[in-house]
C-alpha positions in Angstrom: 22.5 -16.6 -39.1 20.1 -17.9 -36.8 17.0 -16.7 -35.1 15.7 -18.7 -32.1 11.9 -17.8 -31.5 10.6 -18.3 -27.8 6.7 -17.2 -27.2 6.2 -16.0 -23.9 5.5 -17.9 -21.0 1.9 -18.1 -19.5 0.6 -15.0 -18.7 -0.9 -14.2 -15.4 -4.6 -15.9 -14.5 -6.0 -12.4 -14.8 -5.6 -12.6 -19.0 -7.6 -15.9 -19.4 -10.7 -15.3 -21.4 -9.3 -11.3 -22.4 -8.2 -10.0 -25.5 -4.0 -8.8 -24.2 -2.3 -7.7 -27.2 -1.0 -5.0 -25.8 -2.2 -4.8 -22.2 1.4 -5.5 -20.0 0.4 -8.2 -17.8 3.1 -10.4 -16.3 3.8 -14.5 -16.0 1.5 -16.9 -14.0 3.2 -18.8 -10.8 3.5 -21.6 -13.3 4.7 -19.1 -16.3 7.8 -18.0 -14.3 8.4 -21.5 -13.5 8.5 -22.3 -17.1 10.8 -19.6 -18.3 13.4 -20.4 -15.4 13.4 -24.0 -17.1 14.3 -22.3 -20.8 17.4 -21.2 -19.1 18.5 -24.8 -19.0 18.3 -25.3 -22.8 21.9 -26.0 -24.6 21.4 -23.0 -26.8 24.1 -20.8 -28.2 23.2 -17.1 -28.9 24.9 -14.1 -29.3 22.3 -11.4 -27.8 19.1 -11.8 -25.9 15.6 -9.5 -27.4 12.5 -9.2 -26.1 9.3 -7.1 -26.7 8.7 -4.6 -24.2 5.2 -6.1 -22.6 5.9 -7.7 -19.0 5.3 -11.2 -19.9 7.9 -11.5 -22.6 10.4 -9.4 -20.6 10.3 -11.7 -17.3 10.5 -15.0 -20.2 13.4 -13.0 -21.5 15.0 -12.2 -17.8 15.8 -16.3 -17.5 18.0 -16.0 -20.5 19.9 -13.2 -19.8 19.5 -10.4 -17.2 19.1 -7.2 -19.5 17.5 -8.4 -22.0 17.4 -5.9 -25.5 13.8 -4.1 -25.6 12.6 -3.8 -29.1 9.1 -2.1 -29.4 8.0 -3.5 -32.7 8.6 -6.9 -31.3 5.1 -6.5 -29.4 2.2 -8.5 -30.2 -0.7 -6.7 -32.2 -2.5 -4.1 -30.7 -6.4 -5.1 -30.4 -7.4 -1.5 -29.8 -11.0 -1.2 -28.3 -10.8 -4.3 -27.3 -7.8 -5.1 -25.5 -9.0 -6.1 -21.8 -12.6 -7.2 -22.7 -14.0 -10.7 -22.5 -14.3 -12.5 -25.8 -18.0 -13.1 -24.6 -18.9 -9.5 -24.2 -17.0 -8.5 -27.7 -19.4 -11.2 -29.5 -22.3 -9.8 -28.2 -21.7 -6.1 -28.3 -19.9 -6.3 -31.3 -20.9 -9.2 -33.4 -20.1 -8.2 -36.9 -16.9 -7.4 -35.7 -16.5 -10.5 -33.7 -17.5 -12.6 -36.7 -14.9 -11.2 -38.9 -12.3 -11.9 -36.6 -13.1 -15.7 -36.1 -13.4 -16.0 -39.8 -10.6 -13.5 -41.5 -8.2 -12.7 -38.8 -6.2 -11.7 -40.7 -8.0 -9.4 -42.6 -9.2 -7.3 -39.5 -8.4 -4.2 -38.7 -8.8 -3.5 -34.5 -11.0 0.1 -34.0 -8.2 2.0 -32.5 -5.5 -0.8 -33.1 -3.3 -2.7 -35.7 -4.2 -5.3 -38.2 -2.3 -8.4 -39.1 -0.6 -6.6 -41.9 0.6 -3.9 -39.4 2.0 -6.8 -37.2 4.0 -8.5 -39.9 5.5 -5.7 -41.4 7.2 -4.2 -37.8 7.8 -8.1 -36.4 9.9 -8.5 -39.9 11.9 -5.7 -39.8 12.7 -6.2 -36.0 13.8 -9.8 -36.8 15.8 -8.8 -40.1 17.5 -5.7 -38.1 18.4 -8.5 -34.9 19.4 -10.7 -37.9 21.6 -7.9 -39.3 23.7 -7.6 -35.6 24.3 -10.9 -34.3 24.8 -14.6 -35.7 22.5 -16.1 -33.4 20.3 -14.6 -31.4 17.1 -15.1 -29.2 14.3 -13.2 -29.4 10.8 -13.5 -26.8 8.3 -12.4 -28.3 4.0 -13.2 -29.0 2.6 -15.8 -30.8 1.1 -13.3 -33.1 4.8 -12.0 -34.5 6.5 -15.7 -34.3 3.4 -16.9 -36.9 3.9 -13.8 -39.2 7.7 -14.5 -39.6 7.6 -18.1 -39.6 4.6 -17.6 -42.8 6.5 -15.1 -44.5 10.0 -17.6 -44.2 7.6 -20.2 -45.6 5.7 -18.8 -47.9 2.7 -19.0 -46.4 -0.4 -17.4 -47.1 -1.8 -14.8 -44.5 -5.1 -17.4 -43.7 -2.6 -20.1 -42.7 -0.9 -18.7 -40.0 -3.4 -20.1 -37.1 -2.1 -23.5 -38.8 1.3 -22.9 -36.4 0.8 -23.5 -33.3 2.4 -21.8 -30.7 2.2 -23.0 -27.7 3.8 -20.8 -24.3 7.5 -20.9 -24.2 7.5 -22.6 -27.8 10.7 -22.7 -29.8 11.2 -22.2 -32.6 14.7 -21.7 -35.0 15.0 -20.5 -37.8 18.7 -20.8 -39.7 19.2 -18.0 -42.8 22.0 -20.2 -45.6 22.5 -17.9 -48.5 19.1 -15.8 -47.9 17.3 -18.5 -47.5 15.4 -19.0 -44.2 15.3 -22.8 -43.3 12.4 -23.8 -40.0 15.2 -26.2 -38.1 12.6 -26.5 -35.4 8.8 -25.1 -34.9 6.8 -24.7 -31.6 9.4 -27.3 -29.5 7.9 -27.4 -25.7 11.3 -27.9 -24.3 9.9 -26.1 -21.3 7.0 -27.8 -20.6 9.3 -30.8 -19.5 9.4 -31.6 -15.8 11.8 -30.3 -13.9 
């Protein structure tokens, strides 16, 4: 079984400087340029997921043109602070801000998700696409490719900002006998000239 992992191309200008977890804003000029180049790759998949926020579905739409919506595929949901600046949440809330640049992972958003929250529905949306199809791809955040590709690993929590995940990053991920084996992590296949 196989999992190929593609982050989402760049989001629009309008998200540069915001906290977007779950706000649905769409690709840049340069972003939808980007995912049309993805559909180029020689990759062989079964089925096509995405998570339901506009960015990932029009990455997804260059792959295949109905792409399967899965909701817990989403990236974490930053609560109160999902559209503010990062500038304004480190003055208003410092504490707060603080905690996030030193423990991400150990935050919980006021009115959103924490990390733990994120791994646990991004693992059992990859083990139920795993359960369907062979190979697959799936579009998704950076947030819920770093949780799957830590757990696979066995990474600790803290680690994960050690994976980079650059936009339209691949990544695959082959199961042999249970055992999940990184073939390839954060590839910028798409980044290439066209």
């Amino acid at each position: 079984m196989r999992l190929i992992l593609i982050r989402h191309a760049e989001p629009h200008e309008d998200a540069r400087g915001r906290c977007y977890g779950s706000l649905d804003i769409g690709l840049s000029d340069e972003g939808r340029e980007r995912a049309r180049r993805l559909s180029r790759l020689p990759l062989d998949y079964d089925a096509v997921y995405t998570s339901p926020r506009l960015r990932a579905v029009e990455t997804a739409t260059a792959l295949a043109p109905a792409p399967i919506v899965v909701e817990d595929l989403r990236e974490i949901d930053f609560g109160e602070l999902e559209g503010r600046r990062y500038e304004e949440i480190a003055r208003t809330d410092p504490e707060l801000y603080r905690a996030w640049m030193e423990r991400p992972t150990t935050v919980r958003f006021p009115g959103g998700e924490s990390f733990a929250d994120l791994r646990t529905r991004a693992l059992r949306a990859f083990d139920a696409i795993r359960s369907r199809h062979e190979s697959s791809v799936v579009v998704t955040h950076g947030g819920p490719v770093r949780a799957g590709v830590a757990v696979w690993l066995g990474m600790p929590d803290e680690a994960i900002f050690r994976l980079d995940q650059s936009y339209c990053g691949v990544t695959i991920v082959e199961w042999l006998d249970g055992t999940p084996i990184v073939r390839l992590l954060n590839a910028g296949f798409a980044s290439v000239p066209a």
